[in-house]
MIVEXTI-773139 format. One record per residue (C-alpha): residue in three letters; x, y, z. Coordinates in Angstrom, 1 decimal, m for minus. Example, Ala and Ser with C-alpha at 12.3 -4.5 7.8 and 13.67 -1.06 7.14 Angstrom:
<rs>
<r aa="ALA" east="12.3" north="m4.5" up="7.8"/>
<r aa="SER" east="13.7" north="m1.1" up="7.1"/>
</rs>
This chain:
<rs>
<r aa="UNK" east="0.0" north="0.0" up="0.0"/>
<r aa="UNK" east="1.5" north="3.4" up="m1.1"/>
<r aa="UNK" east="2.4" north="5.3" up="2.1"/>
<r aa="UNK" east="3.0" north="9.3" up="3.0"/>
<r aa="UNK" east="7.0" north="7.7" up="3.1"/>
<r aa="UNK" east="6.9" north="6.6" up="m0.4"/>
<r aa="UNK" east="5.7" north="9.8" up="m1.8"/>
<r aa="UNK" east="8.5" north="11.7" up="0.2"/>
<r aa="UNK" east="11.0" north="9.4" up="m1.1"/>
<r aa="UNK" east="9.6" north="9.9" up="m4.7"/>
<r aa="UNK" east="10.2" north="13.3" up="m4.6"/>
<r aa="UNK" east="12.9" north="13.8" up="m2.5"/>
<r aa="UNK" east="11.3" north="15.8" up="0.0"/>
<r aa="UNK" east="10.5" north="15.5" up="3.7"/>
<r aa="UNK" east="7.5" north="13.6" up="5.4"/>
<r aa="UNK" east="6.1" north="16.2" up="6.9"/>
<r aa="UNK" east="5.8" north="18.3" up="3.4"/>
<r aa="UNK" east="4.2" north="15.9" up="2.0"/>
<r aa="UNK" east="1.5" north="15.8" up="5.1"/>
<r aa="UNK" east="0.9" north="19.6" up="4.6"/>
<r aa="UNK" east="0.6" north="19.6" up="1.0"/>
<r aa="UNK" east="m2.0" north="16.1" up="1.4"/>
<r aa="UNK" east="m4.3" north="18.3" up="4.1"/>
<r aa="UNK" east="m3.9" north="21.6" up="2.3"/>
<r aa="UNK" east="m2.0" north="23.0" up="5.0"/>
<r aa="UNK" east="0.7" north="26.5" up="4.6"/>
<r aa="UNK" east="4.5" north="26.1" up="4.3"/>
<r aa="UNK" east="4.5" north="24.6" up="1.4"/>
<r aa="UNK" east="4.7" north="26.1" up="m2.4"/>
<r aa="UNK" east="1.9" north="25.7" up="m5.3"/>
<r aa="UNK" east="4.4" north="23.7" up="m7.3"/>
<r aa="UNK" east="5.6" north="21.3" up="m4.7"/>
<r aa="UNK" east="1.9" north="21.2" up="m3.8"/>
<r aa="UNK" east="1.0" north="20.0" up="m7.3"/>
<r aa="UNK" east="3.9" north="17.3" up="m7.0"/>
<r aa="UNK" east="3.0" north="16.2" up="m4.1"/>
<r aa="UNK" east="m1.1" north="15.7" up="m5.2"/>
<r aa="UNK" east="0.2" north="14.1" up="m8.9"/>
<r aa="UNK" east="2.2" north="11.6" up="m7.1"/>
<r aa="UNK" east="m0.5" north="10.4" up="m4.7"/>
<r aa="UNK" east="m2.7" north="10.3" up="m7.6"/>
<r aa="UNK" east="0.1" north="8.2" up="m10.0"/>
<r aa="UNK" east="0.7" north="5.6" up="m6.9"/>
<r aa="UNK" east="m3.1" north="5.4" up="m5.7"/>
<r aa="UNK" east="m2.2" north="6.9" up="m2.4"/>
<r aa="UNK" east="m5.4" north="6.7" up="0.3"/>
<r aa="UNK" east="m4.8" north="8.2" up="3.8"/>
<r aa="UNK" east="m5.2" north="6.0" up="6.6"/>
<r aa="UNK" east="m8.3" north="7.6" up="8.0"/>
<r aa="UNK" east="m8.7" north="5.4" up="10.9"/>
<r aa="UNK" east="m5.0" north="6.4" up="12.0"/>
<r aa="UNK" east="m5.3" north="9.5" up="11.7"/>
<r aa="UNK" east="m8.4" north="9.7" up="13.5"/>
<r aa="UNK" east="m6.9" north="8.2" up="16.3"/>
<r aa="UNK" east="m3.7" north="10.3" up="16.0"/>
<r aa="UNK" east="m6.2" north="13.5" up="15.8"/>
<r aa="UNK" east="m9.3" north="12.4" up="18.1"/>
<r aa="UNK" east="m11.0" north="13.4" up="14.7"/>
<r aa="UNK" east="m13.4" north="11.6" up="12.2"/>
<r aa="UNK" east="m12.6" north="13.5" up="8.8"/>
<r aa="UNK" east="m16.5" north="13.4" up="8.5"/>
<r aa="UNK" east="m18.5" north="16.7" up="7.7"/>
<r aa="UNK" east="m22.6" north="16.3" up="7.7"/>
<r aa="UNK" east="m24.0" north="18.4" up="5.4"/>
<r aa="UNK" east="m27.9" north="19.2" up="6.3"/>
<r aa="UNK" east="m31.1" north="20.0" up="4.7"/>
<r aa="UNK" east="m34.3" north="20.2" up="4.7"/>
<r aa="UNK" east="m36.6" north="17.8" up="3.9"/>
<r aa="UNK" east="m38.3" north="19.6" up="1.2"/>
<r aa="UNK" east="m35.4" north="20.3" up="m0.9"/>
<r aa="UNK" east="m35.8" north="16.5" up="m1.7"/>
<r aa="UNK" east="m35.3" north="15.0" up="m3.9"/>
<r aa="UNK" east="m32.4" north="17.1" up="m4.4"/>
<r aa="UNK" east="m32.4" north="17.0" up="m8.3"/>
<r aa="UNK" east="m35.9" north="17.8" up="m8.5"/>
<r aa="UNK" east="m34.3" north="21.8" up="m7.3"/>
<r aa="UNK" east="m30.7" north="21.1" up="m8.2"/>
<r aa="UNK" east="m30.0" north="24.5" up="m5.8"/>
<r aa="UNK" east="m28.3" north="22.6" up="m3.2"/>
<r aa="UNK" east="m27.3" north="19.4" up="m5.1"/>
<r aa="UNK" east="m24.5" north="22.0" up="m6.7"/>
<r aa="UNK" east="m23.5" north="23.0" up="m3.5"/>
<r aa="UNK" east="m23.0" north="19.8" up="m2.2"/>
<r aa="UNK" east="m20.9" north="18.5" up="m4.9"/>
<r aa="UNK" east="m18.8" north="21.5" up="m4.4"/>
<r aa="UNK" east="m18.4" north="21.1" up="m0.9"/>
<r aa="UNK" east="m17.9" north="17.1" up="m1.1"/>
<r aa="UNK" east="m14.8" north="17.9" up="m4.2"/>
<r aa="UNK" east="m13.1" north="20.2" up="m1.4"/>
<r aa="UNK" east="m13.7" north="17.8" up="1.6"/>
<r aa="UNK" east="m12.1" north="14.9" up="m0.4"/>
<r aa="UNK" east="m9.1" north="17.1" up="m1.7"/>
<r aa="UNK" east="m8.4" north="17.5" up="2.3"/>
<r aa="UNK" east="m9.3" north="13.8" up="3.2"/>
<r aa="UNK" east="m12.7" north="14.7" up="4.6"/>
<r aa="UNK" east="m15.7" north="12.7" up="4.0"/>
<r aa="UNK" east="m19.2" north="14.4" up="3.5"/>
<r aa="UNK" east="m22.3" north="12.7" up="4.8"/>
<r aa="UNK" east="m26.0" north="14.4" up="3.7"/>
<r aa="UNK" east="m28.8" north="14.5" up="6.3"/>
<r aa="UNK" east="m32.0" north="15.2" up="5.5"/>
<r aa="UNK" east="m34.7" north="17.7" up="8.3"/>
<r aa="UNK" east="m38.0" north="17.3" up="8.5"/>
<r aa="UNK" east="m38.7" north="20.6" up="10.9"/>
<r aa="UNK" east="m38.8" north="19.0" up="13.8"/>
<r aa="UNK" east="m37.5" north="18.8" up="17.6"/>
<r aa="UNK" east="m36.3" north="15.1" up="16.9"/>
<r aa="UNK" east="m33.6" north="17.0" up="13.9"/>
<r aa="UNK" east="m32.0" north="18.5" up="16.7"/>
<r aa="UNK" east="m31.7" north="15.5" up="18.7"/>
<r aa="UNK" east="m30.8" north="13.7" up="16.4"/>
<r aa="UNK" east="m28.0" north="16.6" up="15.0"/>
<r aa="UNK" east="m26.4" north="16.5" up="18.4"/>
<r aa="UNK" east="m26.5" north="12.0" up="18.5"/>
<r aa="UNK" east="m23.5" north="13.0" up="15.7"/>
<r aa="UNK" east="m21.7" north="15.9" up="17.5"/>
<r aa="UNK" east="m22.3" north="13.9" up="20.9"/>
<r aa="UNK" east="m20.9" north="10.5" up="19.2"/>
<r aa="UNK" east="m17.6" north="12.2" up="17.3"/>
<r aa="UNK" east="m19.4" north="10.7" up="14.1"/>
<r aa="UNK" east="m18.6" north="14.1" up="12.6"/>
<r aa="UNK" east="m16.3" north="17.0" up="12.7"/>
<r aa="UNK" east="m18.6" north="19.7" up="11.7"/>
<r aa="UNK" east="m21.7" north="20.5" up="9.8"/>
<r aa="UNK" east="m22.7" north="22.5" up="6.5"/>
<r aa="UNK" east="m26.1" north="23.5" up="6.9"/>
<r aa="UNK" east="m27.3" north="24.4" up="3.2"/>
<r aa="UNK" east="m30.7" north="26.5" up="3.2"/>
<r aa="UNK" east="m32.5" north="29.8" up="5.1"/>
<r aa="UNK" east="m35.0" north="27.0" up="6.5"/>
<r aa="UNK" east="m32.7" north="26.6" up="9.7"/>
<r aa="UNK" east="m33.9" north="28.6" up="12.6"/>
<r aa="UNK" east="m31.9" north="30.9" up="15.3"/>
<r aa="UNK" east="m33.0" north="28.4" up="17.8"/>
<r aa="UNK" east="m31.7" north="25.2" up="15.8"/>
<r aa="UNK" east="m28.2" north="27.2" up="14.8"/>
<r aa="UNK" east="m27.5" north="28.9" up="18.3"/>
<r aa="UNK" east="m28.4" north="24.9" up="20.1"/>
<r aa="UNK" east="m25.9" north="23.1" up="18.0"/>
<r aa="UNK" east="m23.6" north="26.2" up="18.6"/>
<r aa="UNK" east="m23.8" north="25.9" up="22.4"/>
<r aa="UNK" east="m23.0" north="22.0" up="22.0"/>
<r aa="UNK" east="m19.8" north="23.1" up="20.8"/>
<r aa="UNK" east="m20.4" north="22.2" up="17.4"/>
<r aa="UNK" east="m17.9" north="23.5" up="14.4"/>
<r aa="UNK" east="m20.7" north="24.8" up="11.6"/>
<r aa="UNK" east="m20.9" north="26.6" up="8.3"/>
<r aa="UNK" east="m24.2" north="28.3" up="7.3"/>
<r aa="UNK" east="m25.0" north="28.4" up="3.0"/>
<r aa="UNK" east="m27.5" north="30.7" up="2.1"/>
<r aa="UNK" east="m28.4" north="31.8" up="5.6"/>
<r aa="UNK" east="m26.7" north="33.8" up="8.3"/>
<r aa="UNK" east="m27.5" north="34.4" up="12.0"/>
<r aa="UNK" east="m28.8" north="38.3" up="13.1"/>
<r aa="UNK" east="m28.4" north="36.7" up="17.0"/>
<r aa="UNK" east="m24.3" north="36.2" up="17.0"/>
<r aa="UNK" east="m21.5" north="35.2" up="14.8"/>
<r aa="UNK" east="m21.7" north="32.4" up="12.8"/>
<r aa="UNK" east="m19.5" north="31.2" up="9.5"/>
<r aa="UNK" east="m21.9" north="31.7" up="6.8"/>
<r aa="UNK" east="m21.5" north="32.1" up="2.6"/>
<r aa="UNK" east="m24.1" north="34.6" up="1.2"/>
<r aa="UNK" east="m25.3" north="35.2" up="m1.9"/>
<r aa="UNK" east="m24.9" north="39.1" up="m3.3"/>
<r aa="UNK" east="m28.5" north="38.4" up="m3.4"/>
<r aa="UNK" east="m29.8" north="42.1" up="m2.6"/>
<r aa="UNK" east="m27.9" north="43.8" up="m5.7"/>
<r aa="UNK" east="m28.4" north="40.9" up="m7.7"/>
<r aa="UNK" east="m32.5" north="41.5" up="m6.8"/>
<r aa="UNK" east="m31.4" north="45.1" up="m8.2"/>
<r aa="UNK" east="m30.3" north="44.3" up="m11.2"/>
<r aa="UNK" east="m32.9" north="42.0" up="m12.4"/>
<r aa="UNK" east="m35.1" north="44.8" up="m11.6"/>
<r aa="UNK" east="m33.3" north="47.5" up="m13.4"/>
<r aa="UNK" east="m32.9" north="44.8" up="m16.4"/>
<r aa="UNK" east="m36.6" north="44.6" up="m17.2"/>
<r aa="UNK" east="m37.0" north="48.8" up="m16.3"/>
<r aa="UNK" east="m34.8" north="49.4" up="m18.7"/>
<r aa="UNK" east="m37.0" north="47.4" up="m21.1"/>
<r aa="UNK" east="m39.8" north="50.3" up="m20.9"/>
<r aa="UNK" east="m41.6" north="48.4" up="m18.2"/>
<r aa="UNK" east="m43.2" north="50.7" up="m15.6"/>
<r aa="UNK" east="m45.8" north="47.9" up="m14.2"/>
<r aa="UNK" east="m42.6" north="45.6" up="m12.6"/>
<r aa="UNK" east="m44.6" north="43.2" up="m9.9"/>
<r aa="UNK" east="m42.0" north="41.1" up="m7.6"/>
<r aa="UNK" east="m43.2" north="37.2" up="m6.7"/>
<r aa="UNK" east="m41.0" north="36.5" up="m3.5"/>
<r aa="UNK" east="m41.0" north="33.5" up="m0.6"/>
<r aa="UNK" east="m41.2" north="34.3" up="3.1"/>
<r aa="UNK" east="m39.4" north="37.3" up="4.5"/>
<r aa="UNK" east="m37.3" north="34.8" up="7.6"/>
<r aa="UNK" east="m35.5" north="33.8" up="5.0"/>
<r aa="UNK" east="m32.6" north="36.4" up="4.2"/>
<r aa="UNK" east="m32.1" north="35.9" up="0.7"/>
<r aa="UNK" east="m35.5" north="36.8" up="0.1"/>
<r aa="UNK" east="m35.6" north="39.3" up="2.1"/>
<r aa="UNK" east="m32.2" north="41.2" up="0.4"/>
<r aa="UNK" east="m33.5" north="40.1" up="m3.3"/>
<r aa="UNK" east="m36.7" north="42.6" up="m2.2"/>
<r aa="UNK" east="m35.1" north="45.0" up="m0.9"/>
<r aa="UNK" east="m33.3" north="45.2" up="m4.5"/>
<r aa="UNK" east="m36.0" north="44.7" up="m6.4"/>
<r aa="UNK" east="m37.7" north="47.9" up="m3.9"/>
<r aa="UNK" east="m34.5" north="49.7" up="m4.2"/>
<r aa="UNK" east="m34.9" north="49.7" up="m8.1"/>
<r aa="UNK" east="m38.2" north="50.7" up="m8.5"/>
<r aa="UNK" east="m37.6" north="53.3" up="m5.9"/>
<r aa="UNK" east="m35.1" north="54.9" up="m8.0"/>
<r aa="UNK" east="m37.1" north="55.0" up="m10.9"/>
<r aa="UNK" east="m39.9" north="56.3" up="m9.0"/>
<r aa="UNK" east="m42.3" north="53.4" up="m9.5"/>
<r aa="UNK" east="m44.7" north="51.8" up="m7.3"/>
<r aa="UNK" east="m43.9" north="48.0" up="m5.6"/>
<r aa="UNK" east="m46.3" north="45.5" up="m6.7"/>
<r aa="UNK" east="m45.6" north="42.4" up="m4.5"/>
<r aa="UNK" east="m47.2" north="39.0" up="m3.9"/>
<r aa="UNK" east="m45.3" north="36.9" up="m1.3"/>
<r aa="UNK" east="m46.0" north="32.8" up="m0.5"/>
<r aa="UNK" east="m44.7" north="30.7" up="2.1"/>
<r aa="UNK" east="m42.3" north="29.0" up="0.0"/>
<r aa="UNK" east="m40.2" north="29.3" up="m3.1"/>
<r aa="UNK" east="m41.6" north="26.6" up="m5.5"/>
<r aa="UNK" east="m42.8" north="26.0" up="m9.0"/>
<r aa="UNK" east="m46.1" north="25.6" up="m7.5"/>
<r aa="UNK" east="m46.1" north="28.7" up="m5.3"/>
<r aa="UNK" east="m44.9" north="30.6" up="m8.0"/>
<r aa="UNK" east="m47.8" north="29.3" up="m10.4"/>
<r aa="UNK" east="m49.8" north="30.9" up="m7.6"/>
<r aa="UNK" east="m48.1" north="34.3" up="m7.1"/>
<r aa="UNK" east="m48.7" north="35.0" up="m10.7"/>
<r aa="UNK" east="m52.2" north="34.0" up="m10.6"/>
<r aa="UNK" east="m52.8" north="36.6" up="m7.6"/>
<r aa="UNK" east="m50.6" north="39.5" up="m8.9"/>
<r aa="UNK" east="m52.5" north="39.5" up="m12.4"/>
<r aa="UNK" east="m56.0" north="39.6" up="m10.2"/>
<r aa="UNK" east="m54.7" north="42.5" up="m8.3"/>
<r aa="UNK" east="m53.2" north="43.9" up="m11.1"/>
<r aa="UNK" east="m54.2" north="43.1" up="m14.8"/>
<r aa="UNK" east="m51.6" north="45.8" up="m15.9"/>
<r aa="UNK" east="m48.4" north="44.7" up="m15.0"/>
<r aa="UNK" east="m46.1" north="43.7" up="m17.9"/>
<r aa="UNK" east="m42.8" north="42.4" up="m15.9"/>
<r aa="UNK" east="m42.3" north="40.0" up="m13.0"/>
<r aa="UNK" east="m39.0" north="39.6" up="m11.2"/>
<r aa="UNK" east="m39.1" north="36.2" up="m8.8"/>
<r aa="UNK" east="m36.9" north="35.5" up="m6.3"/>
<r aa="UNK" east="m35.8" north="32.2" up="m7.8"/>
<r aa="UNK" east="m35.9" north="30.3" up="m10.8"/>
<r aa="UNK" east="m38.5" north="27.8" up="m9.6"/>
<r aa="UNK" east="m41.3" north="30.4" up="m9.1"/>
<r aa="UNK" east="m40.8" north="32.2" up="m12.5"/>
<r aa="UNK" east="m41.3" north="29.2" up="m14.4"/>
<r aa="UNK" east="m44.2" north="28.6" up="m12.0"/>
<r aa="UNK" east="m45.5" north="32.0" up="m13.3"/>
<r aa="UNK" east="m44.8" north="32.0" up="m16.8"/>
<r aa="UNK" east="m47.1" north="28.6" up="m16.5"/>
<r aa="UNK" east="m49.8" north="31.0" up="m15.0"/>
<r aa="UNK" east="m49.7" north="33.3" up="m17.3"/>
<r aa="UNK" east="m49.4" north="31.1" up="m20.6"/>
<r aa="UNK" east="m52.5" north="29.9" up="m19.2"/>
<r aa="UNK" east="m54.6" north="33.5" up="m19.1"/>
<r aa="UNK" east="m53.5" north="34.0" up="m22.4"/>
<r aa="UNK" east="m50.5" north="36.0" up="m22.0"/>
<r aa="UNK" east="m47.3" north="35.5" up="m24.2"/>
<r aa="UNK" east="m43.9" north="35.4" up="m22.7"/>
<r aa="UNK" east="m42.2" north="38.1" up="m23.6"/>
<r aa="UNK" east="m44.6" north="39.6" up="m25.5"/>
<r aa="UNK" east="m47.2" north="40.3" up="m23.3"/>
<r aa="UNK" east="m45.4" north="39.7" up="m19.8"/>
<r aa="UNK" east="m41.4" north="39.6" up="m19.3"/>
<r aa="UNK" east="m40.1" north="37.1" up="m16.5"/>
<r aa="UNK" east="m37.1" north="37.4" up="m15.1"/>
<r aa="UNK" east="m35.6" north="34.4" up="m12.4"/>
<r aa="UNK" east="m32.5" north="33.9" up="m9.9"/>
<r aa="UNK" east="m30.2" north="31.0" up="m10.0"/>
<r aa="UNK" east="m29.2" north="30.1" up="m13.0"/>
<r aa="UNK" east="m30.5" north="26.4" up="m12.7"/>
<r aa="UNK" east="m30.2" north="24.4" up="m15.7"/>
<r aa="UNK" east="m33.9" north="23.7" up="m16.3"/>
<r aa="UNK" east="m33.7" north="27.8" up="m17.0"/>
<r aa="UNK" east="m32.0" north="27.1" up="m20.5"/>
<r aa="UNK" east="m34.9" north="24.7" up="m21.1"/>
<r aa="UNK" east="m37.7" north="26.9" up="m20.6"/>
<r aa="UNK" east="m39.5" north="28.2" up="m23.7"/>
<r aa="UNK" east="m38.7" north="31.2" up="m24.0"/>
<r aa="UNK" east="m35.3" north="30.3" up="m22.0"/>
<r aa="UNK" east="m35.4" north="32.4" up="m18.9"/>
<r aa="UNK" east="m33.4" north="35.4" up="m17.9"/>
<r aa="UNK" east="m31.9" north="34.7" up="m14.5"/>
<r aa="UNK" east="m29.6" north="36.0" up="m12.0"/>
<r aa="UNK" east="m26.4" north="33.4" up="m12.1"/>
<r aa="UNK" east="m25.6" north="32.1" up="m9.1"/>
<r aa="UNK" east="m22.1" north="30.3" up="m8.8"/>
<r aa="UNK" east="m23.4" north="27.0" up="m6.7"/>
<r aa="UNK" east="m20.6" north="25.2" up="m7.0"/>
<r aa="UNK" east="m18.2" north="28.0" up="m6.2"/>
<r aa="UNK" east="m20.2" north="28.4" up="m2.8"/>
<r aa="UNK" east="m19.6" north="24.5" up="m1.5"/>
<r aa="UNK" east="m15.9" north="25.0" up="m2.1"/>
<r aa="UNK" east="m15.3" north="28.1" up="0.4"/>
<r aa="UNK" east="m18.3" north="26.6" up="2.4"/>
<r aa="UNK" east="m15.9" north="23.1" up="2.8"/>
<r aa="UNK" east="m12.9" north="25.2" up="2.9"/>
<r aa="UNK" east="m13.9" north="27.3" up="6.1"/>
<r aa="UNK" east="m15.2" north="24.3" up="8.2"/>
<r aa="UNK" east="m11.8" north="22.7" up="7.6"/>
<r aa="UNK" east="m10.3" north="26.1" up="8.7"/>
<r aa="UNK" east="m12.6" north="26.1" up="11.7"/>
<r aa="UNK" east="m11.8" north="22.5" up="12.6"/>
<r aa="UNK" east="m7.8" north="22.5" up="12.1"/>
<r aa="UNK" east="m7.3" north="26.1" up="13.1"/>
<r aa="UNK" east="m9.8" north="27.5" up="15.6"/>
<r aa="UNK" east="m10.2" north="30.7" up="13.1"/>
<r aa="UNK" east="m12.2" north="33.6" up="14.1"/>
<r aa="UNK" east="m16.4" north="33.4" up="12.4"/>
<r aa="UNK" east="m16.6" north="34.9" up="9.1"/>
<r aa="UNK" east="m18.9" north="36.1" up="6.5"/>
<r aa="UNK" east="m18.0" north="35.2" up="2.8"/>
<r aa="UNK" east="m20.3" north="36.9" up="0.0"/>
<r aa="UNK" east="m19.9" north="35.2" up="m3.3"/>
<r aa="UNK" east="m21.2" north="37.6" up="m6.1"/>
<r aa="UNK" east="m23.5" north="37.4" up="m8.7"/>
<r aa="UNK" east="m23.8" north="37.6" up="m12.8"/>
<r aa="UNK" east="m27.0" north="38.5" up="m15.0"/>
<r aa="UNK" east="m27.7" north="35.5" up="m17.6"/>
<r aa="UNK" east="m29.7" north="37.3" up="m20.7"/>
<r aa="UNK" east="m31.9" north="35.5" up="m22.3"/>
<r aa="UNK" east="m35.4" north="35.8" up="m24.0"/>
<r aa="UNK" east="m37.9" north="35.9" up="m21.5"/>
<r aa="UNK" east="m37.1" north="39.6" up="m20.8"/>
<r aa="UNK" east="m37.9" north="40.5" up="m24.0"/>
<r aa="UNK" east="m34.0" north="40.4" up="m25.1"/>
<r aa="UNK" east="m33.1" north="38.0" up="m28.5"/>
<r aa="UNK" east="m29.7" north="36.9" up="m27.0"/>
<r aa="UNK" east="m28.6" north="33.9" up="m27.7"/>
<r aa="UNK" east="m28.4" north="31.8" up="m24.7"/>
<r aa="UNK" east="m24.6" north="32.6" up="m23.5"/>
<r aa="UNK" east="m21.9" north="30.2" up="m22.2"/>
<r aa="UNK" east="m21.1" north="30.9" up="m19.1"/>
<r aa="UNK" east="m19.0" north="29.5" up="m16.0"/>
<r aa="UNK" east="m19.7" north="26.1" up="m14.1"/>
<r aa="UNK" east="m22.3" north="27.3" up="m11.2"/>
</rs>
């Protein structure tokens, strides 16, 4: 079996590098880095987890939770991108990532501290606005190591990676004003969650500027269904408006549904614009107009903090990962569909 000795050996460089390099630890340069990772790769090299975790009182096991409702995860891909990220991180430091699904209740917290009170995990990514102040602040006290995605914590300081979600609301708004449309209605989820409530303070922002009236319709979650349901109550209130901006890609193609069905064409008679950038967007007809979200990008410095906060003892932090506006035709625009970065 290929061992940490037989790298250093290889290469003609000292055990200890070759540990550093292996855990993604400093004191040690990009190039000798790269040596070090082809050469385990070339030989087949797998760390001794068990040893280590004996040598470390660790497990090299992160749990990433969320909610029930996001499940199946590839029926809303959101978080499935997220994980993956996360999970390509965690294995590039010898970390394994284990999902574990909510259902609301008081049992997820029991059963959230039976894997911090057990040393089945190191840490948890918790990947959604559905956890609550209580939830986050318990597992906290219990002396658990966390990371929040998409979420953040008002009550005290908590590792979290945010979405630019408030300027990206902002620009999706001053996308479809810029259109001609003065009749701009917003289709949003409920306002605990922070990314919904930042994406309407954008979308307020924008209209505010342009001097233009808010015309909002909010549900209790952010669905194709909830947003086929938003647009049916925002055309009763208002038979004039032109635009919608929703506060994620799952509700706008829940509208455009809505309003295909009372006889209005997309762009034509009513321009839809999304956020997330989820690949059922390019499969919409007309393909929808979204706000990009890099998914991906966000599991990597999710995974990457947790290992900080685990091997380092680093202070909280609060990482913003920024957003990109994906033209398309459902504004209105004839764009071709562009190519744009992984999410």
């Amino acid at each position: 079996m290929a061992t940490l000795a037989e790298i250093a050996r290889r290469l003609g460089v000292s055990e200890a590098t070759v540990s550093r390099a292996l855990n993604g630890r400093p004191g040690v340069s990009a190039a000798t880095r790269q040596r070090v990772l082809t050469m385990a790769r070339e030989i087949n090299y797998l760390p001794n987890v068990a040893a280590r975790s004996l040598a470390t009182d660790r497990t090299y096991t992160i749990a990433f939770l969320t909610v029930r409702r996001f499940l199946p995860l590839s029926a809303d891909p959101f978080y499935l991108h997220i994980m993956r990220g996360a999970e390509e991180e965690l294995a590039r430091h010898g970390y394994y990532l284990i999902v574990s699904t909510l259902n609301g209740t008081e049992d997820d917290l029991s059963n959230s501290f039976r894997l911090l009170g057990e040393k089945r995990v190191d840490g948890f990514i918790l990947a959604g606005p559905e956890f609550s102040p209580r939830f986050i602040l318990s597992l906290q006290s219990a002396g658990a190591r966390m990371v929040l995605v998409d979420n953040m914590l008002l009550e005290g300081m908590v590792d979290c990676v945010l979405i630019e979600d408030e300027q990206g609301g902002y620009e999706a708004t001053r996308h479809l004003l810029q259109h001609g449309h003065r009749r701009v209605g917003l289709l949003h989820g409920p306002d605990r969650w922070p990314s919904n409530r930042a994406r309407r303070e954008g979308y307020r922002r924008a209209m505010q500027e342009a001097g233009l009236s808010c015309y909002e319709v909010g549900q209790l979650e952010t669905t194709i269904e909830s947003g086929y349901r938003a647009m049916q109550e925002a055309l009763a209130r208002n038979s004039e408006l032109t635009a919608v901006f929703a506060v994620n890609d799952s509700m706008a193609i829940g509208a455009m549904r809505a309003a295909r069905e009372q006889g209005r064409r997309i762009p034509n008679d009513l321009a839809v614009v999304g956020f997330d950038d989820l690949e059922w967007a390019t499969h919409c007809e007309p393909p929808l107009t979204t706000i990009r979200v890099y998914k991906r990008q966000m599991g990597i410095i999710a995974a990457r903090r947790l290992i900080e906060r685990i091997e380092e003892e680093s202070v909280p932090m609060r990482t913003t990962v920024a957003t990109q506006l994906v033209v398309r035709r459902s504004c209105g625009c004839n764009a071709e569909d562009p190519i744009g970065l992984e999410s």
